[in-house]
PyMOL Python script that loads the backbone (N, CA, C, O; Angstrom):
from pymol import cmd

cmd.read_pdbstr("""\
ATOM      1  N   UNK A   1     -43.336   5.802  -9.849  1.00  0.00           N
ATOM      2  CA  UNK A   1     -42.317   4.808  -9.586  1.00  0.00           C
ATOM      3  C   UNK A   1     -42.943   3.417  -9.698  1.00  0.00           C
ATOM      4  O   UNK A   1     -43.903   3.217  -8.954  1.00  0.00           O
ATOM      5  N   UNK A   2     -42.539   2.374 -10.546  1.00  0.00           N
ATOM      6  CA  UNK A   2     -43.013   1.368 -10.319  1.00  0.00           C
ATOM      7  C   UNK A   2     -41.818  -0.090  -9.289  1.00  0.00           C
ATOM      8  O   UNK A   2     -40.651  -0.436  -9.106  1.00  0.00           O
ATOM      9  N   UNK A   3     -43.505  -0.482  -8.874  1.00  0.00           N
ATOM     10  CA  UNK A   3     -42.855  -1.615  -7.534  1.00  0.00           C
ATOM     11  C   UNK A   3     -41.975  -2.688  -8.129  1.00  0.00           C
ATOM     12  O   UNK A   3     -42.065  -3.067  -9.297  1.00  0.00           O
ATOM     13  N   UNK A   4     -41.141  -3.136  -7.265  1.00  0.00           N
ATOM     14  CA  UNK A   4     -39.936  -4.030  -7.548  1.00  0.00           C
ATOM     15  C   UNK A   4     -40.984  -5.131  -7.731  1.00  0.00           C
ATOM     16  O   UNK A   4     -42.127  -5.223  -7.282  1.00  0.00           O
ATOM     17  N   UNK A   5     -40.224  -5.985  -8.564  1.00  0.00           N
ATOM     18  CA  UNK A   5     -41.067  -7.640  -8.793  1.00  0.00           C
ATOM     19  C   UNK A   5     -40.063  -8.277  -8.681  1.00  0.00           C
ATOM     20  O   UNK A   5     -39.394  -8.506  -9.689  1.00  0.00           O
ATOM     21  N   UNK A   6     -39.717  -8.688  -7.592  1.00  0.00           N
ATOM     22  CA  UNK A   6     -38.817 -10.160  -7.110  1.00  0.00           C
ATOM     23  C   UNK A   6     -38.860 -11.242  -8.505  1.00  0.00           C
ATOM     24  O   UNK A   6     -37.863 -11.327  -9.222  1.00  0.00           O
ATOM     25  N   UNK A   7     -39.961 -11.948  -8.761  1.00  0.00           N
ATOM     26  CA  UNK A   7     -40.022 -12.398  -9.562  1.00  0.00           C
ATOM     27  C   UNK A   7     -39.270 -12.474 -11.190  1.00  0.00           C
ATOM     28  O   UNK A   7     -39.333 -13.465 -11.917  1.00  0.00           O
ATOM     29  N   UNK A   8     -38.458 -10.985 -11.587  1.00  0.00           N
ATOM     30  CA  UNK A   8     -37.906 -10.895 -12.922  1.00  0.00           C
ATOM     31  C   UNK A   8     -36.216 -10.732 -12.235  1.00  0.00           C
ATOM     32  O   UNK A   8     -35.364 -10.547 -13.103  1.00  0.00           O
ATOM     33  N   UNK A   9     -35.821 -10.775 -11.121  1.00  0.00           N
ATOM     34  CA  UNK A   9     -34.465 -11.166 -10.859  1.00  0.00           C
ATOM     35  C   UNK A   9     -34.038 -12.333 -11.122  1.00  0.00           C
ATOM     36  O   UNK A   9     -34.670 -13.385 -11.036  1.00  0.00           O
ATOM     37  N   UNK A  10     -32.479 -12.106 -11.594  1.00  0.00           N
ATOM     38  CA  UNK A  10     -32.246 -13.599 -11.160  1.00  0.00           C
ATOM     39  C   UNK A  10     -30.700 -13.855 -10.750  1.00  0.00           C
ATOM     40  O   UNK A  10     -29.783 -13.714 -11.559  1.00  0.00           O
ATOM     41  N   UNK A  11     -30.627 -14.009 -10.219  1.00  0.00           N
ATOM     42  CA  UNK A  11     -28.661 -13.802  -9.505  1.00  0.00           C
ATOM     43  C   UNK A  11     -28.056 -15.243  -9.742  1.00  0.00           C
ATOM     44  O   UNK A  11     -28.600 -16.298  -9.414  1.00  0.00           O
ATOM     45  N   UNK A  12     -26.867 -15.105 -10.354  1.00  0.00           N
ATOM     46  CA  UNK A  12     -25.763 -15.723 -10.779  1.00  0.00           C
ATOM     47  C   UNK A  12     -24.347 -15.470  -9.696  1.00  0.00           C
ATOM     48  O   UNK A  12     -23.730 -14.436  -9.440  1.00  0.00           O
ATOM     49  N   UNK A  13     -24.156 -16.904  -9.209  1.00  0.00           N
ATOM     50  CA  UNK A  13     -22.951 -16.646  -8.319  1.00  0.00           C
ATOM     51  C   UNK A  13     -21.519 -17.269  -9.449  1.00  0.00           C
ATOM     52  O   UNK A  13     -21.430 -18.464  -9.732  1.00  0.00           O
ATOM     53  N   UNK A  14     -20.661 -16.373  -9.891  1.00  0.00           N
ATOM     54  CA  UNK A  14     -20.200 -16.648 -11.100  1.00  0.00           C
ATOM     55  C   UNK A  14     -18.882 -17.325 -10.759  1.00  0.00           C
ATOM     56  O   UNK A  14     -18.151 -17.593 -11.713  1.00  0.00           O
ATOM     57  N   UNK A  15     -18.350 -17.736  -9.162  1.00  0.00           N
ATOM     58  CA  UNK A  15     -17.806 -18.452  -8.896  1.00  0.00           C
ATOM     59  C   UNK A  15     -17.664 -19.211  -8.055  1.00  0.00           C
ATOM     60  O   UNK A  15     -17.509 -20.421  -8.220  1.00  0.00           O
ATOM     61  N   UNK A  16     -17.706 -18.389  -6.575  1.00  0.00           N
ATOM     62  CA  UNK A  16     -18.328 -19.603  -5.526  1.00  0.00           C
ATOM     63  C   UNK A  16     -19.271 -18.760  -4.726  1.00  0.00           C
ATOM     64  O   UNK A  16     -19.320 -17.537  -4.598  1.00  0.00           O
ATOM     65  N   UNK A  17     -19.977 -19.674  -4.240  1.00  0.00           N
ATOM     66  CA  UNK A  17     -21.505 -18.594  -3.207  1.00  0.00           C
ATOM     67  C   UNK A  17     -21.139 -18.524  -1.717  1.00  0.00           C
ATOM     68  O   UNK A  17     -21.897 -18.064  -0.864  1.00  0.00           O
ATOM     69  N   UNK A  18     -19.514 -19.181  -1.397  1.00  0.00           N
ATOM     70  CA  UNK A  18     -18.615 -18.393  -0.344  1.00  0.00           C
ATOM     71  C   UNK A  18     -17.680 -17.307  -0.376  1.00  0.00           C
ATOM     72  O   UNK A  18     -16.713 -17.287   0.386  1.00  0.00           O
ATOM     73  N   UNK A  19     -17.923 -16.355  -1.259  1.00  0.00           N
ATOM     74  CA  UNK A  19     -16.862 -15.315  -0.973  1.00  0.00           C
ATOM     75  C   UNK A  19     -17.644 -14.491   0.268  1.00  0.00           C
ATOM     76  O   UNK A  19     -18.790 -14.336   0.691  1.00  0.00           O
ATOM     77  N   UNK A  20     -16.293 -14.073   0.567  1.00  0.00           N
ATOM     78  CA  UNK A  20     -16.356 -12.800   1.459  1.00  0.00           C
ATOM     79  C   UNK A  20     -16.781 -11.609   1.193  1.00  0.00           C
ATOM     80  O   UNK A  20     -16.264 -10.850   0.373  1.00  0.00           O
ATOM     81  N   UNK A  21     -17.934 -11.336   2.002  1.00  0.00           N
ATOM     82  CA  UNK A  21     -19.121 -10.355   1.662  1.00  0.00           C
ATOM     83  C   UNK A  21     -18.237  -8.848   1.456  1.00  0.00           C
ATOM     84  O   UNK A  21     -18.617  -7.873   0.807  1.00  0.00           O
ATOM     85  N   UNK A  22     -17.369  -8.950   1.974  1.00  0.00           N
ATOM     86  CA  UNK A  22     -16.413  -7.277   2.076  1.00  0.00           C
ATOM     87  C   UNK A  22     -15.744  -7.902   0.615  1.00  0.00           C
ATOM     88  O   UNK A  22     -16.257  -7.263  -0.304  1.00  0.00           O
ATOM     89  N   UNK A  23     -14.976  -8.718   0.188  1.00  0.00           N
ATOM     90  CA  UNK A  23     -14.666  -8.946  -1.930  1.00  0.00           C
ATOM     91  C   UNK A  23     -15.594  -9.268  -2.479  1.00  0.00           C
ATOM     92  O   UNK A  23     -15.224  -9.847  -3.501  1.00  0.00           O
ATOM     93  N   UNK A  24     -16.822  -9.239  -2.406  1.00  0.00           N
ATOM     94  CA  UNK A  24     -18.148  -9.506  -3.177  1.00  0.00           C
ATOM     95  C   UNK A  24     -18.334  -7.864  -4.269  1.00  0.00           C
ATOM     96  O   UNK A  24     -18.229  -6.721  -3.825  1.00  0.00           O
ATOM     97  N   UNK A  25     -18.579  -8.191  -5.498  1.00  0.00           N
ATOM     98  CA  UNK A  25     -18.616  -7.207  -5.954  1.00  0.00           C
ATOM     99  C   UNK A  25     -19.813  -7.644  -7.154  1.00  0.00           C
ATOM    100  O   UNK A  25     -19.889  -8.699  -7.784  1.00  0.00           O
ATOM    101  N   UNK A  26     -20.609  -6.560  -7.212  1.00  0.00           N
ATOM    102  CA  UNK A  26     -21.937  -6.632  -7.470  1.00  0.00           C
ATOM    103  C   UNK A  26     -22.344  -6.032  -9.060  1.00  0.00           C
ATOM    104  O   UNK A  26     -22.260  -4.807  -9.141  1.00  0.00           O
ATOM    105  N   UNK A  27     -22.752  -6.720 -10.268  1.00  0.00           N
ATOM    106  CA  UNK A  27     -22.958  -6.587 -11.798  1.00  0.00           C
ATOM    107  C   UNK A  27     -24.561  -6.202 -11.746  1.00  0.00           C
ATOM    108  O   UNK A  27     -25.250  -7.220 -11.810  1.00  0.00           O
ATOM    109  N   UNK A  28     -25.337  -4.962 -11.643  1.00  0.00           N
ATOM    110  CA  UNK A  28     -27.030  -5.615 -11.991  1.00  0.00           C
ATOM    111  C   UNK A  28     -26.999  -5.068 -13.724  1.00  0.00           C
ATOM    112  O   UNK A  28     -26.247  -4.122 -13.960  1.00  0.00           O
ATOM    113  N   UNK A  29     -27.452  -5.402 -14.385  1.00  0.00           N
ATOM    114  CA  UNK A  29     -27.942  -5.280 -15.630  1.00  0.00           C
ATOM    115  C   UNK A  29     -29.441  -5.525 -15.791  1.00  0.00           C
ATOM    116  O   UNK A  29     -30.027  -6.159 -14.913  1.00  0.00           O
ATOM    117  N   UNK A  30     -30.123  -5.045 -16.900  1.00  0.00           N
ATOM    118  CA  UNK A  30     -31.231  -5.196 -17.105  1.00  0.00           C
ATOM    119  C   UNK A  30     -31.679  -5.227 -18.235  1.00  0.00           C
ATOM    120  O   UNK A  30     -30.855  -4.749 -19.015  1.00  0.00           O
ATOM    121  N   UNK A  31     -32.977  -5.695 -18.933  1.00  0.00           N
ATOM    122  CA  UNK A  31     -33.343  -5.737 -20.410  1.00  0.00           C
ATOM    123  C   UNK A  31     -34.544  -4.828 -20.699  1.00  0.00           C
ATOM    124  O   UNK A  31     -35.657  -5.080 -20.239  1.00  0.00           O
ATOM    125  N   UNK A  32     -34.274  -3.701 -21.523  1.00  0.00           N
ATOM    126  CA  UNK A  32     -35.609  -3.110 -21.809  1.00  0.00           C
ATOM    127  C   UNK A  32     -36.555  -3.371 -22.325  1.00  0.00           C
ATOM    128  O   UNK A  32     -37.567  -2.671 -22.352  1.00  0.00           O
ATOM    129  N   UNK A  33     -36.346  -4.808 -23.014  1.00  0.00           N
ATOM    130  CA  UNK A  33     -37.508  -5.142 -23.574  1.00  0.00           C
ATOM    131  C   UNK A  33     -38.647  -6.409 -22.424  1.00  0.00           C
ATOM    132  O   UNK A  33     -39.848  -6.676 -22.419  1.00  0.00           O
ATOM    133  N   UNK A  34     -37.649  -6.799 -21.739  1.00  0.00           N
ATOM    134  CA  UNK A  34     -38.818  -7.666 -20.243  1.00  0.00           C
ATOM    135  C   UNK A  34     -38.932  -6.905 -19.392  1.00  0.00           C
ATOM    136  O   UNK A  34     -40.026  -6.926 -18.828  1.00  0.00           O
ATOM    137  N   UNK A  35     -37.926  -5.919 -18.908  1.00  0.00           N
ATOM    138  CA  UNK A  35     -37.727  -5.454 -17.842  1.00  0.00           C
ATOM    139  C   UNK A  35     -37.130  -6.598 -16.445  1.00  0.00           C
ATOM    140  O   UNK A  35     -37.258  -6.412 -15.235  1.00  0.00           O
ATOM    141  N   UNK A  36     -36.512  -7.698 -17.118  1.00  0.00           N
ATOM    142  CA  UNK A  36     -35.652  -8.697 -16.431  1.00  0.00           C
ATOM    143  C   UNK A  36     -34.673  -7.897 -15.534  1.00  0.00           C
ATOM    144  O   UNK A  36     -34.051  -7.048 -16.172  1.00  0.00           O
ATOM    145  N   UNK A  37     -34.454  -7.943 -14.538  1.00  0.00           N
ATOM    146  CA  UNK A  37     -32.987  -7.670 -13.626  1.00  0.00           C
ATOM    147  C   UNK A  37     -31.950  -8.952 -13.563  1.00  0.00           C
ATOM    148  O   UNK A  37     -32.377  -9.970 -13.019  1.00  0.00           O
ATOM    149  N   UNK A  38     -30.787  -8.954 -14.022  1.00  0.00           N
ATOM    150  CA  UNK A  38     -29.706  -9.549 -13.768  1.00  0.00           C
ATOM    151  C   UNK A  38     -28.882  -9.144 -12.760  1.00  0.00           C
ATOM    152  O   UNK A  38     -28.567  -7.954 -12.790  1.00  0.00           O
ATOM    153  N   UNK A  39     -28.448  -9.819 -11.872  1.00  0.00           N
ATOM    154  CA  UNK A  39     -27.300  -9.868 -10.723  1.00  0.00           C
ATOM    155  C   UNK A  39     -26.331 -10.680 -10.641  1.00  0.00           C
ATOM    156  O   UNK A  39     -26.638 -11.834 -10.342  1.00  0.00           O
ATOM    157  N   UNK A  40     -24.763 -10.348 -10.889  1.00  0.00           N
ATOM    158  CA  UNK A  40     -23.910 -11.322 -10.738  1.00  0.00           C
ATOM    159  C   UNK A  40     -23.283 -10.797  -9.577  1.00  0.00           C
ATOM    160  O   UNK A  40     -22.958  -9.669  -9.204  1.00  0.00           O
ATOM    161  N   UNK A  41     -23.199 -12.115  -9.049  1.00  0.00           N
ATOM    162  CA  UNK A  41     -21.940 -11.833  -7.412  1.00  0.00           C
ATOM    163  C   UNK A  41     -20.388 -12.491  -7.878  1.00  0.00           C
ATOM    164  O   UNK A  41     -20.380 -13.642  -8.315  1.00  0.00           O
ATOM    165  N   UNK A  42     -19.524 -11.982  -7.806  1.00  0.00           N
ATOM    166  CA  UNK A  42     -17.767 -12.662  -7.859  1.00  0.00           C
ATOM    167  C   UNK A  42     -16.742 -11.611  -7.462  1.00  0.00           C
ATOM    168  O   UNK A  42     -16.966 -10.466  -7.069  1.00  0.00           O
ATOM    169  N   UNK A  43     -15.900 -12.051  -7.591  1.00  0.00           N
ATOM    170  CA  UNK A  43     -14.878 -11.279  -6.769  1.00  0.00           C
ATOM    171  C   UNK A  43     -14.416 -10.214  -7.278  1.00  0.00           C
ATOM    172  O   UNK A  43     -13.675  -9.479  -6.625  1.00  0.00           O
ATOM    173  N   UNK A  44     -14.871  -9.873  -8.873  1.00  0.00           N
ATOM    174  CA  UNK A  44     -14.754  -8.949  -9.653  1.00  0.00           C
ATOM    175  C   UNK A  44     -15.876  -8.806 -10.147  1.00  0.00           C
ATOM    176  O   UNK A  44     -16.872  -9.461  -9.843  1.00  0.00           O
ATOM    177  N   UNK A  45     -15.789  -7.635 -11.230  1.00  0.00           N
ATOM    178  CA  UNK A  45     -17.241  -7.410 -11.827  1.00  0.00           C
ATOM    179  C   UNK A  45     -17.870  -7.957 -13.161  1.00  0.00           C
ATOM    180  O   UNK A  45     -17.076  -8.218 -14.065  1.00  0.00           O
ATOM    181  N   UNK A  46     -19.083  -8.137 -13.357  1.00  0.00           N
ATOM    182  CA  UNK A  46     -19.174  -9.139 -14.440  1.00  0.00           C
ATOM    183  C   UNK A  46     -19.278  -8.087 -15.637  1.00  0.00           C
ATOM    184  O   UNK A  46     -20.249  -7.363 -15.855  1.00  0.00           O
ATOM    185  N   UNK A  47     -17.986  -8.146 -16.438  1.00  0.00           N
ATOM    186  CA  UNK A  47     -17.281  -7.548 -17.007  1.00  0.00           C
ATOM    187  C   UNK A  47     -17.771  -7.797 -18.418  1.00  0.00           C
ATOM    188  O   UNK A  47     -18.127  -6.801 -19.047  1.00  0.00           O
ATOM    189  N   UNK A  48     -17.850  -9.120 -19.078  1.00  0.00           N
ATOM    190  CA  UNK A  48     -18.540  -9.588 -19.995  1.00  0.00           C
ATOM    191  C   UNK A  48     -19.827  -9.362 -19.884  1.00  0.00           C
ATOM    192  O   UNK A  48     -20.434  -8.908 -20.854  1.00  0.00           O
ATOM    193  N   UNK A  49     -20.258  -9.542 -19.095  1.00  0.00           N
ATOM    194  CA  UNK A  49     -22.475  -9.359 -19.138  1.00  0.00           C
ATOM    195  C   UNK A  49     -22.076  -7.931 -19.750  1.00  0.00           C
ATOM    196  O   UNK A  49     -22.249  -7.778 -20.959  1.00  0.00           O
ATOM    197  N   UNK A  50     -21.384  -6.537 -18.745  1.00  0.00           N
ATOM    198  CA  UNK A  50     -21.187  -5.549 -19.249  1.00  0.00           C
ATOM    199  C   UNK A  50     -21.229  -5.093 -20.990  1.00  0.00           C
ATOM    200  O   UNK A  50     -22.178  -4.624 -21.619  1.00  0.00           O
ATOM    201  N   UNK A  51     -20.126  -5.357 -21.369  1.00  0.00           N
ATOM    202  CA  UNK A  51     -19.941  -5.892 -22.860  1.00  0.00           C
ATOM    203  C   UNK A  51     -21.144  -5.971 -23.274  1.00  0.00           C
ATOM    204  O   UNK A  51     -21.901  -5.139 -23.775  1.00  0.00           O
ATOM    205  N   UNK A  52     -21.287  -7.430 -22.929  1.00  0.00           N
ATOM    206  CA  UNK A  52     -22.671  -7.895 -24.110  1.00  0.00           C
ATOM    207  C   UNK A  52     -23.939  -6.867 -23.849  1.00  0.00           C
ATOM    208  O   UNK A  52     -25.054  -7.029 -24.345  1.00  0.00           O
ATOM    209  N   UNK A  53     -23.697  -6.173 -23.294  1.00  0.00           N
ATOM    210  CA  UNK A  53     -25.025  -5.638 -23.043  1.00  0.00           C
ATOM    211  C   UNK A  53     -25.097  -4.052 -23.412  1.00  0.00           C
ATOM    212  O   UNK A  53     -25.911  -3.299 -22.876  1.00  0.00           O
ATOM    213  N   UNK A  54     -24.099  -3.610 -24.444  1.00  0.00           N
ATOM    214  CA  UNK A  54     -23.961  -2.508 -24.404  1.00  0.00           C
ATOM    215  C   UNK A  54     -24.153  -2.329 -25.991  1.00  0.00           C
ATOM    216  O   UNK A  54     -23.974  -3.459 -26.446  1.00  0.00           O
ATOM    217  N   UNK A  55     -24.356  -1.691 -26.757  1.00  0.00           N
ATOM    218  CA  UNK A  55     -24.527  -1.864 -28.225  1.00  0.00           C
ATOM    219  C   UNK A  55     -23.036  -1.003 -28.563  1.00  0.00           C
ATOM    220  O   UNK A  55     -22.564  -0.122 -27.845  1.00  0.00           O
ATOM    221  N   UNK A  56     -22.684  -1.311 -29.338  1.00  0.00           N
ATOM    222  CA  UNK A  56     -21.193  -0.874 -29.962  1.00  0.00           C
ATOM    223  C   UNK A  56     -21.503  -1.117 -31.034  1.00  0.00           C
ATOM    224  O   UNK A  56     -20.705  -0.958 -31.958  1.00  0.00           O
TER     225      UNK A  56
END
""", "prot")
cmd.dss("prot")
cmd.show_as("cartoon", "prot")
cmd.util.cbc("prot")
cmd.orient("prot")
């Protein structure tokens, strides 16, 4: 198992950084080639990162 690195996150609040933690709904994505973690917080899910990140 390898250890988490804080360091390759990076969280995006994609509308305001007051929503309500119970409508907070959570996007992680990631890149296989850095091994980057993406996190979006909004009231829905980040629907587009989804998309772009999928090969079709």
């Amino acid at each position: 198992m390898v250890n988490f690195n804080p360091n390759k996150l990076s969280v995006k609040y994609l509308h305001s950084e007051n929503l309500d933690i119970l409508s907070r709904k959570y996007t992680l994505t990631h890149s296989d080639f850095t091994g980057e973690l993406f996190l979006s917080i909004d009231k829905d899910y980040d629907y587009q990162k989804l998309k772009n990140s999928m090969y079709v």
